[in-house]
N, C-alpha and C positions, 0 to 999 in steps of 0.2 A: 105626391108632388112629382110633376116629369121633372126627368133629368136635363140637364144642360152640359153639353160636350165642351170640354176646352184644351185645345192643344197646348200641351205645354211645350215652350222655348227653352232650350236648354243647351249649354256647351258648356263641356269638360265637369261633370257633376255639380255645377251652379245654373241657376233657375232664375232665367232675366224677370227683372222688375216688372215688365208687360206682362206675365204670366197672374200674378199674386193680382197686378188690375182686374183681368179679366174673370177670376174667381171670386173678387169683390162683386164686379159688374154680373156677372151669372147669378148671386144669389137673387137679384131682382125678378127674375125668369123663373127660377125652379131650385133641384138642386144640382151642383156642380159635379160635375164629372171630369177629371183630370185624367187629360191619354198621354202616354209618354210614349214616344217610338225614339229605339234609338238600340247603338250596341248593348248585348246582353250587361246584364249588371246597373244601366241608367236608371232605374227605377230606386232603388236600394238606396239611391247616394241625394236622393229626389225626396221621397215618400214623404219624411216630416215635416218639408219646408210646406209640400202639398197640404198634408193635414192643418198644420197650422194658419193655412188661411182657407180653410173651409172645406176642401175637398171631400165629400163623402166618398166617391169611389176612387181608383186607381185605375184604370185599361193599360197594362202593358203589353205592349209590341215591341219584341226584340227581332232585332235583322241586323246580318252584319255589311247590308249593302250599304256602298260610298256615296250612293244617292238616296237622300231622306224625301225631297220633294213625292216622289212617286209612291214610297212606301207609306207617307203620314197621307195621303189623299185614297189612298185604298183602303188604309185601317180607321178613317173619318167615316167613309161611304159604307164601311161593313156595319159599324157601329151606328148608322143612320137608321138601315133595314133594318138592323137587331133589335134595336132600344127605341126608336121611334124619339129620339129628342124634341124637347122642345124651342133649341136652336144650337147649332155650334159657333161659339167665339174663337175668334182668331186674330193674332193681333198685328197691326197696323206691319208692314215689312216689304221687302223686297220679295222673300220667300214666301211670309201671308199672304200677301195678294195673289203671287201664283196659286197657291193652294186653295183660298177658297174661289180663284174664279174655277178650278179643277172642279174642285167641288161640289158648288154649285150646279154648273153644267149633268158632272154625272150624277146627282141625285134629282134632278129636276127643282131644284128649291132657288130661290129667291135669293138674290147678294144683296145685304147693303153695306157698304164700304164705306171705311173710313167714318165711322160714327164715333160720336164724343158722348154718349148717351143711353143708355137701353130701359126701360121699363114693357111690365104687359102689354102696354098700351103700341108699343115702338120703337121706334130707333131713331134719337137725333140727331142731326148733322150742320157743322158748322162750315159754312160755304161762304163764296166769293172773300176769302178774307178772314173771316171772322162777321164782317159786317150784318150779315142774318142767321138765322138757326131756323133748319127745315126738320119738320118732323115726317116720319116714315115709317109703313106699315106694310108688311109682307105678306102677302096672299097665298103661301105655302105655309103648309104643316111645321118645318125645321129650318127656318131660314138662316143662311151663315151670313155670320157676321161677324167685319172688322172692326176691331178699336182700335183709335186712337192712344199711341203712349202717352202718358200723363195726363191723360182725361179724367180720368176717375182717382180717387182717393184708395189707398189700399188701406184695407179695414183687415185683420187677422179675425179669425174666428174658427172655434174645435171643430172640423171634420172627422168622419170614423175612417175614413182614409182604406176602405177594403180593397184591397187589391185582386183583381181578376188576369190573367193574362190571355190576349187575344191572339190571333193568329195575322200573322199579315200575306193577305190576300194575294197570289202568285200573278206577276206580272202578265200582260194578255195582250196580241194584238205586238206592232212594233213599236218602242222604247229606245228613248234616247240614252247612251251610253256616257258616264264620266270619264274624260282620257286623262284628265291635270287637273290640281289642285294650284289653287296660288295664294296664301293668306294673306289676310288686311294686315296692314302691318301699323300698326295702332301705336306702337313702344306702350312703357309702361302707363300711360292716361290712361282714365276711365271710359270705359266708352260712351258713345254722344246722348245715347238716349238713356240710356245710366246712371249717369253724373247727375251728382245734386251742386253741383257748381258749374257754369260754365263758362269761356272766355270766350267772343267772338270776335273776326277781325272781317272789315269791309274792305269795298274799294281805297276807303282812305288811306288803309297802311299803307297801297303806294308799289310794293312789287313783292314778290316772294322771299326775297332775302330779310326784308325788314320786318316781316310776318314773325320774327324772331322775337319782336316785344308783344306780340298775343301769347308765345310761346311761352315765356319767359314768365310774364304777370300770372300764368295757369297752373306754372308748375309751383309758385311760390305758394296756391292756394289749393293744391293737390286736387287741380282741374281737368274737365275735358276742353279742345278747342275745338272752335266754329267758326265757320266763314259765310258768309253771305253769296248770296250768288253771284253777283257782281264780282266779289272774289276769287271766287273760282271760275267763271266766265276770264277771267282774265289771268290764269294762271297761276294766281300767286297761291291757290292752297288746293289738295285734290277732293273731288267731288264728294268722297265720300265721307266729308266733316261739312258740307253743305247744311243748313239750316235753312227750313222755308218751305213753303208751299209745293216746291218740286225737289226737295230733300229729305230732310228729318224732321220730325215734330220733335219738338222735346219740353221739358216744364220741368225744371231746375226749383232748386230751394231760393238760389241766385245766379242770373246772367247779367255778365258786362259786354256791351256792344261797346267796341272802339273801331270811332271810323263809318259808321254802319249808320245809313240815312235813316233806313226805317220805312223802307216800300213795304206796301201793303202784302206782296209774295214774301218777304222775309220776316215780317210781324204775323204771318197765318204760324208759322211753325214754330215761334215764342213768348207770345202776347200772355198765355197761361203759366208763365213763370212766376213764382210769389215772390221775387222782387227781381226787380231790372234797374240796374244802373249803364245809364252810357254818355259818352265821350264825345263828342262832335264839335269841326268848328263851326258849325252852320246852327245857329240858335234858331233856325225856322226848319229843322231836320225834323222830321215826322215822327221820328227815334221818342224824342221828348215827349210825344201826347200820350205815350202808356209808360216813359220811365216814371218808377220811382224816386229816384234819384239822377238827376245830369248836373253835366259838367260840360260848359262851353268853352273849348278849348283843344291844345295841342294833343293830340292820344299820347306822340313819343316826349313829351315833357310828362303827360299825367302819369301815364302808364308804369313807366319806371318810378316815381316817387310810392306811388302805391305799391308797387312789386316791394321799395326799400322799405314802406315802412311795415306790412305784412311780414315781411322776413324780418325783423326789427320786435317785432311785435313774439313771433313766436321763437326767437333765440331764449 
């Protein structure tokens, strides 16, 4: 059975949610091959969580360089020649996308991006919306390919977990240099794509300061928060808690949209949530044709009775 390459995502010895998708979604292909690049020691604190959802191999690449982008797309491309994959996954990102258009490029192979889907047969993708699902087929040997987070179901399954260590390939040619770091500064919430609860606030909350009751109702249910684009188009929350077709995907256990119409750009990056409740005054909000549950009405009258009696509930 060919292997199937997949970068794992990993900060600070925990192994994002997207990772354990993608070694679900790989076993459809072949089997799963799990690469870890990162400071010596990342493997070790990794290996089990690998094994346990299927991984049969381990490729460790240790480096202690401040820039992982260059170093995971040279130890992807060694591992391309060496092993002859039958594709590598990568999953949906800021940094995924750099890496496998990297990728791509230098092994001559085939992107498809941004799929919600993989079988022998291809790779599916969910376009304009949600509104169609296109199917696609790669005319390369090892096509890389992104998933979508919360596309796939994660399924656990025994890998033999053998670990090999690889060498990561010495930089060539001119290189862009890291001069500053600047962290997200997230506070204690879960992160967006993470979270199996999440709180969204739209244009309706009105301004930044009163984005305070999205805050408020998320933290009472040990949530992450989201805003809509119109949200953050307009200041009141920073990009990078954006939710939508030009932010995060994400597919929560449960989302509350307060305030949030429900354009088809902000229903692409939640509509696969297993259950959505929202809040609007607008009873012909577009919100309503995928909630599970609405409520036509004040967000800052609903919001807060909900936050009291959730906290009520769990005193």
């Amino acid at each position: 059975m060919a292997e199937v390459l997949v970068l794992v995502d990993h900060l600070d010895g925990e192994i994002k949610k997207s990772t354990f998708e993608l070694l679900t979604a790989a076993r459809a292909l072949g089997e799963p091959s799990a690469v870890v690049v990162g400071p010596a020691g990342s493997a070790g604190k990794l290996s089990e969580g690998l094994k346990a959802h299927g991984a049969a191999k381990i490729y460790v690449a240790e480096t202690d360089s401040s820039d992982f982008l260059t170093p995971q797309v040279s130890v992807l491309a060694s591992l391309v020649e060496s092993k002859d994959p039958a594709a590598v996954l990568i999953g949906v990102s800021a940094d995924g996308k750099e890496i496998a258009g990297r990728l791509a490029i230098r092994t001559n192979s085939a992107l498809l991006g941004d799929v919600v889907g993989v079988s022998p047969e291809g790779a599916t993708h969910s376009v304009f919306g949600g509104a169609f699902i296109a199917e696609a087929k790669a005319n390369t040997a090892h096509p890389v390919i992104t998933l979508r987070p919360g596309s796939v179901e994660v399924e656990q399954a025994d890998g033999a977990g053998a670990e090999e260590t690889v060498e990561v390939p010495a930089a060539s040619g001119r290189s862009a240099t890291v001069q500053s770091r600047e962290p997200v500064t997230g506070g204690d919430r879960p992160e967006l794509t993470e979270a199996s609860v999440i709180v969204s606030g739209g244009r309706g909350v009105g301004s930044a300061e009163q984005f305070s009751v999205v805050e408020g109702l998320a933290d009472s249910l040990g949530a992450a928060v989201g805003a809509s684009r119109a949200a953050v188009d307009s200041g009141f929350y920073p990009h990078q808690f954006q939710v939508g077709q030009t932010g995060k995907t994400v597919s929560p256990q449960l989302y509350i949209a307060l305030g949030i119409s429900g354009a088809i750009q902000h229903r692409a990056g939640m509509q696969t949530s297993k259950t959505i409740i929202a809040v609007n005054k607008d009873p012909e909000a577009p919100i309503f044709e995928i909630a599970d549950f609405g409520v036509v009405g004040d967000l800052f009258k609903v919001a807060p009775q909900l936050q009291e009696e959730v906290t009520k509930r769990k005193s």
